[in-house]
C-alpha positions, 0 to 999 in steps of 0.5 A, a space after each residue: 255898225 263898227 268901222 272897219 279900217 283897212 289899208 293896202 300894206 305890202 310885205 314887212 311893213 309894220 302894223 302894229 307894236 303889240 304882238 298880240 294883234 297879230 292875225 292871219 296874212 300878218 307875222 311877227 318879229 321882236 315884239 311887232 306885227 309885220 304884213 306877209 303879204 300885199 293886201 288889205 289889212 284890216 283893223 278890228 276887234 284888237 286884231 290885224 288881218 291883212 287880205 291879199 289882193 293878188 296871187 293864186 289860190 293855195 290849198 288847205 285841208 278843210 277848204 270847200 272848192 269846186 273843181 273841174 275834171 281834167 283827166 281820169 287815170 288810174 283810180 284818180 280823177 285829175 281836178 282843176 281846183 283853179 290853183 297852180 296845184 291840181 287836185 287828186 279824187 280817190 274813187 274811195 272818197 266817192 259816196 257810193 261804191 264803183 268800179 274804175 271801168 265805171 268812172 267816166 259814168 260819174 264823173 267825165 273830163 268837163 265835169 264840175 264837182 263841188 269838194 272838200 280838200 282832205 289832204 295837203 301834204 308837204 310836196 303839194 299833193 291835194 287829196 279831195 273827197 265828195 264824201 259828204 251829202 252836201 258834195 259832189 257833181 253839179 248838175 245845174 244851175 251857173 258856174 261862176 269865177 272870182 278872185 278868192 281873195 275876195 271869198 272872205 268879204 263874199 261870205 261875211 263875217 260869221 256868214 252875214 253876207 252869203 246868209 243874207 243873199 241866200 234870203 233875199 235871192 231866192 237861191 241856193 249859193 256854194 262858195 268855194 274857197 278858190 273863188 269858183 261859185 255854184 247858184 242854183 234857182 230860176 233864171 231871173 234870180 240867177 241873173 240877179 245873183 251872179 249881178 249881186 256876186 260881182 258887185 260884191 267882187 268888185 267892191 270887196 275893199 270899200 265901207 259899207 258894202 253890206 248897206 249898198 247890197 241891201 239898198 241895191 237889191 231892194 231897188 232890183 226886186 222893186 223893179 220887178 213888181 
């Protein structure tokens, strides 16, 4: 397994004289790659990224989030996507047709939804669709919250780490990218998920992860027989 090397950086300090090592949360400036953010950066594959350890989530198009229904106005469901920008849910970008009379039926204030962000644009609006079959209401299973800085680690590379809990939990797992998390499956394998979620949460900056989930989970379900 390669090592990864990461380093917390702060904004303008240099990590690289080679421009081309340049990745997401870093800029560059006569030649050099600079850090944007406060962070973790991550040294790998000839490519710097640096992941932010503080701040709210931002909103892009193509995002998964869950939301919260906060309030119902005309044609509109108001949602919480848990960032400083509220999200807008156009009854046309619901799968099946309704009337606006109708829209506390489907979905009332307290209601959790996973989504999709079809729109930002330059004064922040958020438009969301549930336009998909693998969308919309949640109607079992947990809700629960993390920094979504730490989604990415959450989720692996190339979907290693949420591929593998998914298996070996016995769980459905939906990962929004604002850091909101929806499991699904009995109540022991719940409770060993959201344990697993947050081990992951709290660990996200160190080496070898991966390794001590596997081990962790190992020891959880030997415990159990």
């Amino acid at each position: 397994m390669d090592r990864i090397e990461r380093t917390i950086v702060v904004p303008g300090d240099i990590l690289s004289e080679d421009e081309k090592r340049s990745g997401e949360g870093t800029y560059v400036k006569d030649g050099r790659v600079f850090s944007l953010l406060y962070g973790l950066a991550n040294y790998r594959d000839n490519r710097i990224n640096v992941i932010p350890l503080a701040g709210k989530y931002v909103p892009a198009p193509g995002d998964h989030i869950i939301g919260i229904v906060k309030d119902i106005t005309f044609s509109n469901w108001i949602v919480d996507i848990s960032s400083p920008y509220d999200g807008l849910l156009h009854i046309s970008e619901f799968p099946k047709r309704i009337d606006m009379e109708e829209m506390s039926r489907y979905l009332r204030i307290g209601s959790s939804l996973m989504a999709r962000v079809k729109d930002v644009d330059c004064t922040m609006k958020v438009e969301l669709t549930v336009n998909d079959r693998r969308l919309g209401p949640i109607k079992n299973g947990r809700l629960i919250e993390i920094s979504h800085t730490r989604v990415p680690r959450l989720i692996g590379k190339g979907g290693s780490m949420i591929g593998m809990l998914k298996k070996e939990l016995n769980c459905n797992i939906f990962v929004g990218q604002n850091g909101r998390i929806w499991v699904s499956g009995n109540e022991d394998d719940m409770d060993l998920a959201i344990k697993t979620i947050l081990i992951i949460e709290k660990e996200a900056h160190t080496n070898g992860l991966t390794d001590r989930i596997v081990e962790f989970l190992g020891g959880e379900k030997g415990s159990r027989s």
